[in-house]
C-alpha angles and dihedrals in degrees: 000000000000133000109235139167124264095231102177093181127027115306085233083069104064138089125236083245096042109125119227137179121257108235126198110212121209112194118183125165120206112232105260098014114120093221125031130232130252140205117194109199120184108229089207089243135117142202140176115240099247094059090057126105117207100194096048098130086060094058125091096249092033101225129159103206121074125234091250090071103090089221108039093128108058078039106054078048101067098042084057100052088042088061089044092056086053109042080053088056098054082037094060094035091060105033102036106023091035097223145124105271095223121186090246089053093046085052088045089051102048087046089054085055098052097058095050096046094087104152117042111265121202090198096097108038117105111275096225094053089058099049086046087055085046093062111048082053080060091046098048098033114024125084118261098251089047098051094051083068094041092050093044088063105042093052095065093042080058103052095042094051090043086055092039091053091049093052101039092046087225135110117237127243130184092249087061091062093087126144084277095059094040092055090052092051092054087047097047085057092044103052091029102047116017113241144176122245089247093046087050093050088056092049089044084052090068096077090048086052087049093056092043093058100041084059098043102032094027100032085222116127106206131185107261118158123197110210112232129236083358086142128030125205121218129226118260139169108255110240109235133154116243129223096261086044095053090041089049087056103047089045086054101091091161082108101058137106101222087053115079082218091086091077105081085064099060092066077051099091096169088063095054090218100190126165112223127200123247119200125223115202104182096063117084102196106086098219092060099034094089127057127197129219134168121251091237095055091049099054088045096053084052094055093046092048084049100054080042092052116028101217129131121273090249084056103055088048083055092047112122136192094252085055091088131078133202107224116242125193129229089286094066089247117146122240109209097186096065146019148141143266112243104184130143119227127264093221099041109021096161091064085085131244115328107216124203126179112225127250128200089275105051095043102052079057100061089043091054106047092026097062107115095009128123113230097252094064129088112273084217122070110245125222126276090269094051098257123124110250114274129254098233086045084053099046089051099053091047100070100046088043082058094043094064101037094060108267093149112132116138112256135183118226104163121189114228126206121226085280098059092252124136107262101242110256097014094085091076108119121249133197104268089241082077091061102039113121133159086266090060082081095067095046081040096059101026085057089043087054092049084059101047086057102253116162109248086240088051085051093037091065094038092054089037091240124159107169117073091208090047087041093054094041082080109070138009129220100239135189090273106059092047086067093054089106092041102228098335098108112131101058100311102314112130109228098193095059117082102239106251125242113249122216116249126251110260109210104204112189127167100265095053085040081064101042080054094047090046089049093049089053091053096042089051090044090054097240092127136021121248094250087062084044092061091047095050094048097054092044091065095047095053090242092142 
């Protein structure tokens, strides 16, 4: 079983561009017969000349068409899946129906298949065909934020399946992802690259994506099971700043450009201290037009509006001008000292407009890099090429920012391995500054609102949250915070406290007011002790 070229004249004949049919040629000789017998079968796909290998079947992939064929993926793929069809057939013919798979019974048998095959079936179309097609619907149709995680995904399927294909000698099919494949795909991530329990369970998220799609895009529903408790996530603190710590950093002005203090940084080459200009377009005069900041007060003032706002790092990129609001009252009069901050967000914009009041911190931001600017530009400077600064660029100064403000309390951020243990040596406390990253802000300002009293459905608006179990997965309730009242937990009584003993009621009627008159005058007249006369008194009030 071999792939050709349909050539209908003298190869001599054709042109470089010339288009031909890919053939797949079936030979089977008959035990005892002197010439074997052949079945050409078009593939349905064609190729120029130019973009054919010849000696295909001697590659490593073994595929026919060359790289210069724009398509030479989807179409290698279905040459492959076309000589897998086929191989089946004589397979079945031989093992299960016990006969000679001659090259007239493999015809009668793909002709068979053509005429039940009355819907159209995704079960046996190569898998990678159909991930590749899955992600060019990503690419054209999904946001931006969104796609990053899809693609993500797909890309290491991909590259597993494409590996696993070249080992096992085989192409791939849906019906071959089964739980078996899928644990050797988690496996194959997590030897190979070294990846956290809640990393795996994202890239594990992508076949579920996949399926997903097949059932809502292809309106083909296909047999994909997830294994369960394959991976195991262990238990960790959740990193957050605390109030002293963000009040520490936006006290800490060394870093500004205004402040002389800035200068000793600049000997310093291993921190890449750089100012950057901020436009403001809103000025006319051109000497005053630009401003100048320091990267590293810039990046600090990020994190700090982060921590005050609670969005994502992408949304605060995204944050205009024209993103905050002055409060007004009932009477419709505007408040210039506060406001809020109304934004969509950039991963679910149809969830409506999040809405978050201002607070001291967020509000002296916006005064201070929204002066001279019109309500349509970043509140933020971009960078000299006109880019808003990266994610992994901002992760990396902030460390370092933290580091030399003072950000130095002993954390535990322990590694787990796929069956939720400590990774041994990786449970040894660091200062915080090591783990600080852009996504520190969110946990920073959901566990400051917890705090303050707010009700979880008030936070929840306010973060744009909509799960409870994502929602929780922010903060955690630690020793500390169960000592805020000092003892008084169960309504107000006090545990620790042993309960105090309460004097008891004295009825005093008439009758016992004269026994005690009686006993005084005794008592007086020296005709009893006063011990006698102690006894006496608490046995008429009942005291024993």
């Amino acid at each position: 079983m071999y792939f050709s070229l349909n050539f209908r004249k003298k190869k001599s004949l054709y042109q470089p561009i010339d288009e031909l049919n890919v053939m797949i040629r079936y030979y089977y000789k008959v035990e005892g017969e002197t010439k074997g017998r052949y079945l050409n079968q078009s593939t349905g796909v064609n190729v120029k000349l130019k973009d054919w290998d010849e000696d295909w079947d001697k590659t490593k992939k073994r595929e026919p068409i060359k790289r210069t064929d724009k398509d030479y993926k989807e179409k290698n793929m279905v040459l492959k899946q076309k000589e897998r069809e086929l191989k089946n057939i004589v397979f079945n013919l031989q093992s299960k129906d016990e006969v000679e798979p001659l090259p007239t019974l493999v015809k009668g048998v793909l002709r068979q298949k053509r005429v039940e095959r009355r819907k159209k079936t995704y079960s046996e179309v190569h898998f990678l065909y159909l991930i590749e097609e899955f992600e060019k619907y990503v690419n054209e149709n999904y946001k931006p934020s969104y796609k990053r995680t899809i693609l993500t995904q797909v890309k290491h399927i991909k590259e597993f399946s494409e590996n696993y294909e070249l080992k096992e000698n085989i192409s791939l099919i849906t019906d071959d992802i089964d739980e078996e494949f899928i644990r050797k795909f988690v496996m194959y991530c997590y030897e190979n690259q070294n990846l956290q329990p809640s990393v795996l369970k994202k890239r594990l998220r992508g076949f579920t994506n996949f399926r997903e799609w097949m059932e809502r895009v292809k309106k083909q529903p296909i047999t994909l099971t997830i294994p369960k408790n394959i991976i195991k996530e262990g238990k960790s603190d959740i990193i957050n700043l605390e109030r002293d710590e963000i009040k520490k950093i936006y006290e800490f002005k060394d870093f500004d450009y205004e402040s002389d203090r800035y200068h000793k940084y600049l000997k310093k080459e291993e921190l890449q201290f750089g100012f950057e200009k901020d436009n403001r377009t809103n000025i006319k005069s051109e000497e005053l037009k630009n401003r100048t900041y320091t990267n590293y007060e810039i990046i600090k003032d990020m994190l700090l509006f982060l921590c005050s706002v609670g969005c994502r790092f992408g949304d605060m990129l995204n944050m205009k001008l024209d993103n905050f609001r002055f409060y007004k009252d009932d009477n419709g009069v505007e408040d210039r000292t506060k406001g809020s901050w109304e934004f969509r967000m950039e991963k679910v914009p149809s969830k409506g407009v999040v809405i978050v009041p201002s607070n001291r911190i967020s509000f002296s931001i916006w005064k201070k890099y929204g002066s001279g600017k019109k309500r349509e530009d970043f509140l933020f400077p971009q960078t000299k090429y006109g880019n808003p600064i990266s994610n992994q660029k901002f992760n990396k100064h902030i460390k370092e920012i933290s580091r030399i403000i003072g950000i130095d309390e002993l954390v535990s951020k322990p590694k787990f391995d796929i069956n939720g243990k400590p990774v041994v040596g990786t449970d040894i406390r660091v200062p915080k500054w090591e783990l600080i990253s852009s996504h520190i802000g969110r946990r920073s300002f959901i566990y400051e609102q917890i705090q303050l009293g707010r009700t979880q459905r008030e936070i929840m608006l306010m973060s744009g949250h909509t799960s409870t179990k994502v929602f929780n997965s922010y903060y955690d309730v630690k020793p500390k915070d169960l000592w805020k009242n000092q003892n008084e937990m169960y309504f107000g009584y006090d545990l620790s406290e042993k309960p105090k003993k309460s004097k008891p009621t004295i009825v005093v009627d008439s009758n016992t007011e004269e026994k005690l008159h009686n006993l005084r005058s005794w008592l007086h007249k020296g005709l009893i002790n006063e011990d006698e006369y102690n006894e006496s008194k608490k046995r008429i009030l009942k005291l024993v």
